[in-house]
KOLFILO-871651 format. One line per field, with one value per atom (N, C-alpha, C): residue number from 1; z, x, y; residue in three letters; atom name. Coordinates in steps of 0.001 Angstrom, whole numbers, plus 500000, padded with zeros to 6 digits. Example, Ala and Ser with C-alpha at 12.3 -4.5 7.8 and 13.67 -1.06 7.14 Angstrom:
! residues 2
resi = (1	1	1	2	2	2);
pz = (507800	507800	507800	507080	507140	507870);
px = (513190	512300	513200	512850	513670	512900);
py = (494310	495500	496700	497750	498940	500030);
resn = (ALA	ALA	ALA	SER	SER	SER);
name = (N	CA	C	N	CA	C);
***
This chain:
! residues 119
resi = (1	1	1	2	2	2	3	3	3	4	4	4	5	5	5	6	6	6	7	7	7	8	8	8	9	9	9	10	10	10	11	11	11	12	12	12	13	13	13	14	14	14	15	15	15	16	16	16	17	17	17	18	18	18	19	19	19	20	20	20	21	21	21	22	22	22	23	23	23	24	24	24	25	25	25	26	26	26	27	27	27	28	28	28	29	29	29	30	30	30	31	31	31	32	32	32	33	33	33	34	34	34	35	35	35	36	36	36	37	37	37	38	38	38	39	39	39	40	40	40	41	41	41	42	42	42	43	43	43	44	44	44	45	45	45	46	46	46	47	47	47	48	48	48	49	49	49	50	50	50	51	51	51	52	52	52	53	53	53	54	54	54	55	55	55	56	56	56	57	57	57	58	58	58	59	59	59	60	60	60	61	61	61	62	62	62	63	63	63	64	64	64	65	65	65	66	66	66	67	67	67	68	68	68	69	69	69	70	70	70	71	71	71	72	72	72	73	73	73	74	74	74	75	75	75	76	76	76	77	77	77	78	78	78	79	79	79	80	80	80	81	81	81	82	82	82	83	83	83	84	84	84	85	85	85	86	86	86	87	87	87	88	88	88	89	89	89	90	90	90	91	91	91	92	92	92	93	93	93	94	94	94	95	95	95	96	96	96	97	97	97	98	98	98	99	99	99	100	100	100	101	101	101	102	102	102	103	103	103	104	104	104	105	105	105	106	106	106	107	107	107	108	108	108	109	109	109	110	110	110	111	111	111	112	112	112	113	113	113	114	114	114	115	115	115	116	116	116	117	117	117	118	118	118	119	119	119);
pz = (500000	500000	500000	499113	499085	500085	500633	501706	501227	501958	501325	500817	501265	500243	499160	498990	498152	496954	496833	496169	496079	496527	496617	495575	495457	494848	493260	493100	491415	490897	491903	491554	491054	491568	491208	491773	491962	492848	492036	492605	492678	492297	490826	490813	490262	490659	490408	488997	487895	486739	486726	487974	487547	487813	488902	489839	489045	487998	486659	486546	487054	486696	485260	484502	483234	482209	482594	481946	481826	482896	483622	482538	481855	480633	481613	481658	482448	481570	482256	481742	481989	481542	481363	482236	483043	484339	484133	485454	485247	485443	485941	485800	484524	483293	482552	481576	481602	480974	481177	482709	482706	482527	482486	481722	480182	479542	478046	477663	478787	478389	478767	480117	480095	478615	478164	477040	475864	476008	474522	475063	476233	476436	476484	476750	476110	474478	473607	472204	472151	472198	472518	472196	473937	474199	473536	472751	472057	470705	470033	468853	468751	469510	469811	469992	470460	470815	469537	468611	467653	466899	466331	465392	465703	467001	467726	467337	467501	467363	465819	464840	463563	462835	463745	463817	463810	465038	465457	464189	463747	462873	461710	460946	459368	458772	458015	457311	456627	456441	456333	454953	454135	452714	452161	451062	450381	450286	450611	450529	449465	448054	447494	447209	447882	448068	448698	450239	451177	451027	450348	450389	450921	451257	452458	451556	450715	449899	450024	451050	451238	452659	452016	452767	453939	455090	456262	456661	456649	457242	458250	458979	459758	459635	460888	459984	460174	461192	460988	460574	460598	460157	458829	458084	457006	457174	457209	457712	455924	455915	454613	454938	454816	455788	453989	454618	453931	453782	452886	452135	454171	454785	455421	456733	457412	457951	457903	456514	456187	456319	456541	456424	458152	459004	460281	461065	460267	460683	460889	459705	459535	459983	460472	461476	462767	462953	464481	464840	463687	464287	463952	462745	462890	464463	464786	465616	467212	467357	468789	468460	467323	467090	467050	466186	466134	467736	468419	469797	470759	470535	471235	470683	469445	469286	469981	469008	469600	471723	472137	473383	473828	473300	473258	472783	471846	471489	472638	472795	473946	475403	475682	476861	476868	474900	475340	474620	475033	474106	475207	474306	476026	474954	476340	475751	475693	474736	474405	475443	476234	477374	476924	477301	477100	476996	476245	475610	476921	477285	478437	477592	478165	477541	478164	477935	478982	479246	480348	481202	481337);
px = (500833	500000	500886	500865	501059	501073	501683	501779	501224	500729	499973	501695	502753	503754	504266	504066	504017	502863	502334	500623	500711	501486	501871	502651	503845	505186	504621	503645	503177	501998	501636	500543	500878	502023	502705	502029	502111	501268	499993	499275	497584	497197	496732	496344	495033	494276	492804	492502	492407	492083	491256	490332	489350	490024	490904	491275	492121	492750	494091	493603	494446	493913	493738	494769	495539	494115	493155	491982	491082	490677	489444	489344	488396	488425	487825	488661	488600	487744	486921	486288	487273	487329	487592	487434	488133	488012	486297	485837	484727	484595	486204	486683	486745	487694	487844	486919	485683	483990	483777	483717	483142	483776	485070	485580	485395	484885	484871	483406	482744	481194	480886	481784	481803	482434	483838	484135	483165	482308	481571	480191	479921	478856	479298	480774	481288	481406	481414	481734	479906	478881	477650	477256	477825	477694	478306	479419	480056	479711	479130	478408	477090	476499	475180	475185	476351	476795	477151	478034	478457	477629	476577	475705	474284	474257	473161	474474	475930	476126	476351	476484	476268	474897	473947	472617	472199	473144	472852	473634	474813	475361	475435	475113	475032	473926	474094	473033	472151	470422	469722	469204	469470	469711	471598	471659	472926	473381	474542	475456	476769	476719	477805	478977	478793	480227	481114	480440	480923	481220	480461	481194	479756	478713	477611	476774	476673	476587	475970	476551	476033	474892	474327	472944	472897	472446	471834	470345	469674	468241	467559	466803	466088	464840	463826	462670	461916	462915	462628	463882	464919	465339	466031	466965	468011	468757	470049	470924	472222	473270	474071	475250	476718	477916	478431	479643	480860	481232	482178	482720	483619	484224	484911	484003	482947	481937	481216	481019	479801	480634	481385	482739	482434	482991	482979	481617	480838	479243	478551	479060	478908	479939	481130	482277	481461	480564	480450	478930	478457	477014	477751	479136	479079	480364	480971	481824	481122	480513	479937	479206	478632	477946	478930	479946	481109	481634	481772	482435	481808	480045	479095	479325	479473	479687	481363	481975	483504	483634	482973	482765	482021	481074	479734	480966	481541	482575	483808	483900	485179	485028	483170	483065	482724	481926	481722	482607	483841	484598	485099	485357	486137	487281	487878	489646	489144	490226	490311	491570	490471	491581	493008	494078	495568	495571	495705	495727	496989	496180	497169	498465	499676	501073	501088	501246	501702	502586	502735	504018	504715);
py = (498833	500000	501241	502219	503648	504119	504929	506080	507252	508486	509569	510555	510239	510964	510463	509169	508593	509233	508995	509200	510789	511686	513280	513009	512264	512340	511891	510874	510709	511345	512199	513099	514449	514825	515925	517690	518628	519846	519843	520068	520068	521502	521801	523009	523138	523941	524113	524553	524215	525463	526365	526182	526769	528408	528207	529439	530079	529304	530319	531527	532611	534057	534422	533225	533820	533167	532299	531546	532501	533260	533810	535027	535464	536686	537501	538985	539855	540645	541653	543107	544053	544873	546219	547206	547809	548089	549250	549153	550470	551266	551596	553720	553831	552891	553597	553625	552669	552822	553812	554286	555656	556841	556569	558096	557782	557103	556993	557325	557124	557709	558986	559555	561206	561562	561294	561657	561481	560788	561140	561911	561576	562676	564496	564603	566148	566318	565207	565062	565403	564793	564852	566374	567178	568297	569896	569064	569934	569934	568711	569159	569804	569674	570362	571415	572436	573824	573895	573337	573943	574227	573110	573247	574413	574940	575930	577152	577187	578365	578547	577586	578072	578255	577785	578290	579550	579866	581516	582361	582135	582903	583297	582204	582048	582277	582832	582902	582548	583168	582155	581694	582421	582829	582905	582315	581962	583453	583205	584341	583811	584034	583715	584397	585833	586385	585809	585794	585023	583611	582688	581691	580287	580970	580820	579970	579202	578318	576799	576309	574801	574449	574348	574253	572721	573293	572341	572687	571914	572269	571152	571485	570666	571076	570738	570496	572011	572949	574366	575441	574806	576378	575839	576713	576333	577340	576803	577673	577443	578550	578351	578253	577308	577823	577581	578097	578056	576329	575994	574581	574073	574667	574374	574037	575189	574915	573678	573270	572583	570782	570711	569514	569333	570413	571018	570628	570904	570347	568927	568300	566603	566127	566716	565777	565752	566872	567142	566032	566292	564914	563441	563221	562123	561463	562200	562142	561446	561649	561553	560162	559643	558514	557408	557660	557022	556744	557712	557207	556702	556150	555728	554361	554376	552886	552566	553200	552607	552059	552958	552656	551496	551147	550155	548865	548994	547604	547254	548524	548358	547512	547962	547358	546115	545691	544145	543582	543697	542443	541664	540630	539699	539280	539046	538046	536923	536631	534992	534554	533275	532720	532471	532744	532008	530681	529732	528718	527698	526810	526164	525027	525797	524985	523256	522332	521212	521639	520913	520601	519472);
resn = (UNK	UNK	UNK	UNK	UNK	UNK	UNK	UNK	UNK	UNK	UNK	UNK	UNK	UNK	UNK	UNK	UNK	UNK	UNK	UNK	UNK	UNK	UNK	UNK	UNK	UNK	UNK	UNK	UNK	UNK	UNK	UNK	UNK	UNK	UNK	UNK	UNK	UNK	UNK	UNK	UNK	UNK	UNK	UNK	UNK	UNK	UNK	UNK	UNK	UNK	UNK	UNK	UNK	UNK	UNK	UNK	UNK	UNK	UNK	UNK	UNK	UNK	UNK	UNK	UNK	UNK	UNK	UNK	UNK	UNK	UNK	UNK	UNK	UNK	UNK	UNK	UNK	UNK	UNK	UNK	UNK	UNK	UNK	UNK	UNK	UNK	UNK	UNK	UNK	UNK	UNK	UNK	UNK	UNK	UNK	UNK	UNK	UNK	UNK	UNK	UNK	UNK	UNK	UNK	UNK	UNK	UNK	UNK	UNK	UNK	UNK	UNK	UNK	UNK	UNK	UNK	UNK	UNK	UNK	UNK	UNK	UNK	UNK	UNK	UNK	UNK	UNK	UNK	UNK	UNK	UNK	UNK	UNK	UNK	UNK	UNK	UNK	UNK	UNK	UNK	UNK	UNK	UNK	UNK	UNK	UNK	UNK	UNK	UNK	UNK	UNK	UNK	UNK	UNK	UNK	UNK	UNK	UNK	UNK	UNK	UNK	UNK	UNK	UNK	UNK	UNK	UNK	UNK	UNK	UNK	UNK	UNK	UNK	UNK	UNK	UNK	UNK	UNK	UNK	UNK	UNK	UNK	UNK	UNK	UNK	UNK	UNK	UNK	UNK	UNK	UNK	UNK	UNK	UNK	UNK	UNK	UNK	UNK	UNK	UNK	UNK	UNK	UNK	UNK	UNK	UNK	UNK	UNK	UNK	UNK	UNK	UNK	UNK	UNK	UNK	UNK	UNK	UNK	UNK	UNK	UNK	UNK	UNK	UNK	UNK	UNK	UNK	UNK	UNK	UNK	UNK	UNK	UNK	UNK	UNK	UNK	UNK	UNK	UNK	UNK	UNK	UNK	UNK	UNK	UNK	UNK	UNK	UNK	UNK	UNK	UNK	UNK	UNK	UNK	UNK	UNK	UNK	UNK	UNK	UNK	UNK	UNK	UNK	UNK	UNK	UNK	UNK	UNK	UNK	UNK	UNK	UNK	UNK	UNK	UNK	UNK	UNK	UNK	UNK	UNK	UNK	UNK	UNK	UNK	UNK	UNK	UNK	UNK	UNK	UNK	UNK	UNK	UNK	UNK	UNK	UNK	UNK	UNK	UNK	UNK	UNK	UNK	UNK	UNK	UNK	UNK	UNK	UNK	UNK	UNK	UNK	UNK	UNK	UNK	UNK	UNK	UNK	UNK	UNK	UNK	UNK	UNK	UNK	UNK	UNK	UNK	UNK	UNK	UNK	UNK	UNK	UNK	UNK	UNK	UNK	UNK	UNK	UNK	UNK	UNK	UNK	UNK	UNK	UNK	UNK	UNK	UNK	UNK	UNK	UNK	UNK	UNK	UNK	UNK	UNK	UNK	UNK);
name = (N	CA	C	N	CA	C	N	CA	C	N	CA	C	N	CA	C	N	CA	C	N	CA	C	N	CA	C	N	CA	C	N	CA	C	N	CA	C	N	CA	C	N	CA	C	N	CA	C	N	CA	C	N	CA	C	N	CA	C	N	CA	C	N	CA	C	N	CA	C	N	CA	C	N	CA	C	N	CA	C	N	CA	C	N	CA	C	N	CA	C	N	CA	C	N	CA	C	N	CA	C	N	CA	C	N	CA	C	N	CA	C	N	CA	C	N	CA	C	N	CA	C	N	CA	C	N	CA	C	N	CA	C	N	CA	C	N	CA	C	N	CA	C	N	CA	C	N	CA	C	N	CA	C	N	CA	C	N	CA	C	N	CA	C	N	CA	C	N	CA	C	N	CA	C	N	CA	C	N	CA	C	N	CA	C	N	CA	C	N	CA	C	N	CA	C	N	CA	C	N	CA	C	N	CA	C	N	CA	C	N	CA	C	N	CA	C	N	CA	C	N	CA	C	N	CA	C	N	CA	C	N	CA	C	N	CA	C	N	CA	C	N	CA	C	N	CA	C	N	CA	C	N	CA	C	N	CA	C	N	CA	C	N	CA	C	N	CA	C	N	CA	C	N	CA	C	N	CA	C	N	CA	C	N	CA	C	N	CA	C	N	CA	C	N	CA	C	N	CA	C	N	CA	C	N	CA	C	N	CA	C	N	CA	C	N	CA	C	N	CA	C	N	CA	C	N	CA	C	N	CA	C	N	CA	C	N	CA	C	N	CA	C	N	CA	C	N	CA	C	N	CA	C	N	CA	C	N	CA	C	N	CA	C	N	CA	C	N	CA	C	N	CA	C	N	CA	C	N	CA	C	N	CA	C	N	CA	C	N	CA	C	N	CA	C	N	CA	C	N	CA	C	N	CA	C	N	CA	C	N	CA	C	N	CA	C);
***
């Protein structure tokens, strides 16, 4: 009959897999979720200012001296900006959508476990 150091000695150290830190697919910490959703809720906040202050400024009728040319409208006003404005305008609504998703992917991805070496 075996002795229990015996039966230690061909068993070799006893490790749990379940407990492998290096298995376990971690999240993404949830400070830095939430500084990525303040950051797009200022991207949010800052296109919405921009597009209210080129609201306020431009004009509402084409100005082709100026340059005032390319048209935005909603379902009450129409406003005219310039070629550089009007670039400036559709970065600013598509920018903030873009970083709602990019954020939305960031938080659900998971790792792929580390692949266990033999020994």
């Amino acid at each position: 009959m075996m002795s229990d150091s015996d039966i230690r000695e061909r068993l070799g150290p006893l490790v749990d897999p379940t407990l492998d830190p290096d298995q376990i697919p971690r999240r993404p910490p949830h400070g830095l979720i939430a500084a990525l959703v303040v950051l797009v809720l200022c991207l949010f906040g800052g296109s919405i200012a921009l597009l209210l202050h080129y609201q306020r400024t431009a004009p509402h009728q084409p100005d082709p001296p100026s340059g005032h040319v390319y048209r935005i409208t909603d379902t009450r006003h129409t406003i005219f900006l310039t070629k550089k404005q009007h670039y400036i305008a559709y970065a600013a609504l598509a920018t903030p959508i873009l970083a709602t998703i990019a954020v939305a992917l960031f938080a659900t991805r998971r790792r792929k476990p580390a692949p266990i070496e033999p020994t």
